[in-house]
N, C-alpha and C positions, 0 to 999 in steps of 0.2 A: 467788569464794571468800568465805564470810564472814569476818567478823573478830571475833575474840570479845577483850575486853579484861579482865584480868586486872589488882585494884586490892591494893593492899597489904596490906589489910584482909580478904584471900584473896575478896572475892565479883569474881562474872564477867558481865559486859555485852555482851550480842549487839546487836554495832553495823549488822543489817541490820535485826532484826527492834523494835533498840530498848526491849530487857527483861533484865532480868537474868538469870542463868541458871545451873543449878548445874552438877555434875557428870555427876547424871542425864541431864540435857536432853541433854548432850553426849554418853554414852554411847548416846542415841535417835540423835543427827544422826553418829554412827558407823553404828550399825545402817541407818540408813536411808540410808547411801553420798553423804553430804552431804560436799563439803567446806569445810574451814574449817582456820585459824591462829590458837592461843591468843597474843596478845600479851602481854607486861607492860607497864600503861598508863604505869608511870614510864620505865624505863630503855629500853623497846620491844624488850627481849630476846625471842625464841619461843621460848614456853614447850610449844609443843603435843605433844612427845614425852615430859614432864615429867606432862601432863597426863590424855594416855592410859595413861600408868602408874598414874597414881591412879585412873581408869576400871578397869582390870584388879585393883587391888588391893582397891577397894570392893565389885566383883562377886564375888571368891573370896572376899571379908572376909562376905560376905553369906550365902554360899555356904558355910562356916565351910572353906573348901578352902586354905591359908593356903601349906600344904605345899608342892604342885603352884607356886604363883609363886614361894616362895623357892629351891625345887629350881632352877627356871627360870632367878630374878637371881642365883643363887649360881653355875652353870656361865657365865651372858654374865662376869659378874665376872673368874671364873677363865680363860677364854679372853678376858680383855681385851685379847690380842696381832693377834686375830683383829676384822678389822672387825662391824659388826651386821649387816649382809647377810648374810655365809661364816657368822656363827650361826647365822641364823635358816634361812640352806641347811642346815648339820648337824643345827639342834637339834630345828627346828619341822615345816620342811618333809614331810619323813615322814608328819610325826603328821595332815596334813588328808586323806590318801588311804588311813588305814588299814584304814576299812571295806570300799572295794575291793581291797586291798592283796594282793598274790598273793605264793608267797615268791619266784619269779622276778622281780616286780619287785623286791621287796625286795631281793635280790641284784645285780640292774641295778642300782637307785639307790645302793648301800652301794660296788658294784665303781666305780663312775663318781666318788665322791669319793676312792677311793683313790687312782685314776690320775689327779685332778685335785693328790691331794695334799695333800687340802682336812683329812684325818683321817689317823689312825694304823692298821696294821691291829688294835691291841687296840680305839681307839674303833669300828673296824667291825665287829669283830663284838658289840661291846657294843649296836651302833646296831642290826645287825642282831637280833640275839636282842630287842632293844628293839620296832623294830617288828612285828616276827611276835609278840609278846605283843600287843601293844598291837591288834592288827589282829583276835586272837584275843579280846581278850575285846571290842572293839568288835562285831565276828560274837556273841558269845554276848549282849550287851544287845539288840544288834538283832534277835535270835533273838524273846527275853523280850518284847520290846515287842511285834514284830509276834505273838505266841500270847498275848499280853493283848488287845488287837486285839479279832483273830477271836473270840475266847471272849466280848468284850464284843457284838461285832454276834450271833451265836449267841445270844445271851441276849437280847437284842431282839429277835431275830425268833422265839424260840423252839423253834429246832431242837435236834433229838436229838442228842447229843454219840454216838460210837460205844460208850463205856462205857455211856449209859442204853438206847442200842440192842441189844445183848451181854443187859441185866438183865432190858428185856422179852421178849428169846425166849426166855431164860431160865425167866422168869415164863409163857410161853404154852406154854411144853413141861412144864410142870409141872400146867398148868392141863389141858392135853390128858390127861393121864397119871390125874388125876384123875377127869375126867367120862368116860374110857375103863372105868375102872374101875368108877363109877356105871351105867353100861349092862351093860359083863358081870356084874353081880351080879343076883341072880333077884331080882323083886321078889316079896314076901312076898303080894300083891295078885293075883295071878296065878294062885295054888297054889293 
């Protein structure tokens, strides 16, 4: 595990790699399933949950999504009764399987904290109606993406879209119609 040290002065020293290191870095050696403990170099408090917080706040700060994390620290706040696990079971857990998210399981997962007793029945069906939204427009973005997609490869390879297909039978039944017309007319060359 690395150890990263945390100096008064707020800068941060990765005591493996021997460099100083910001927030960023750190946000990478999350991403990349690295582990590691923020220390403080004076008092040797762990700082590193203190730390991932600031990681999530600079990414939504970045992100101008500001909402979405105080929504988030305002409910762990408000259920302060409740440890951070039984939160992050109520509050989060839902929200990583919504794009598969069926309403049968949503009903499985929402029935199974009731009888653990873990919410209320008004938090479940708030939680409920939360994730089948949530699940819902995650289905309609991932709709949007994958029909950007294809319309982008379509476009490199240059195939007909069925609307430009539709416009040229369109255009060859019109074109037929015409030189039909050009034949049954007498030519004046003839007479």
């Amino acid at each position: 595990m690395r150890i990263i040290k945390k100096y008064s002065n707020r800068r941060m020293y990765d005591t493996t790699t021997k460099k100083s290191v910001t927030v960023a870095d750190i946000a990478v050696m999350v991403a990349q399933g690295q582990r590691f403990q923020v220390i403080d170099k004076k008092s040797g408090e762990d700082l590193t949950t203190l730390t991932l917080a600031q990681i999530v706040v600079h990414q939504e700060k970045d992100k101008k999504g500001l909402a979405a994390v105080a929504l988030l620290l305002r409910e762990l706040i408000e259920k302060g009764r409740s440890s951070v696990p039984e939160f992050l079971e109520r509050s989060v857990l839902g929200a990583l399987e919504t794009i598969s998210l069926t309403r049968e399981k949503a009903h499985m997962m929402v029935q199974e904290l009731l009888e653990k007793r873990k919410i209320s029945i008004h938090e479940g069906e708030r939680l409920l109606k939360s994730l089948l939204d949530k699940a819902e427009e995650s289905r309609q973005v991932l709709e949007k993406r994958i029909t950007l997609e294809i319309q982008k490869v379509i476009d490199r390879m240059e195939i007909a879209t069925m609307a430009e297909i539709k416009k040229l039978r369109s255009e060859i039944t019109a074109l037929n119609e015409k030189i039909k017309a050009l034949v049954d007319v007498p030519s004046l060359d003839r007479e």
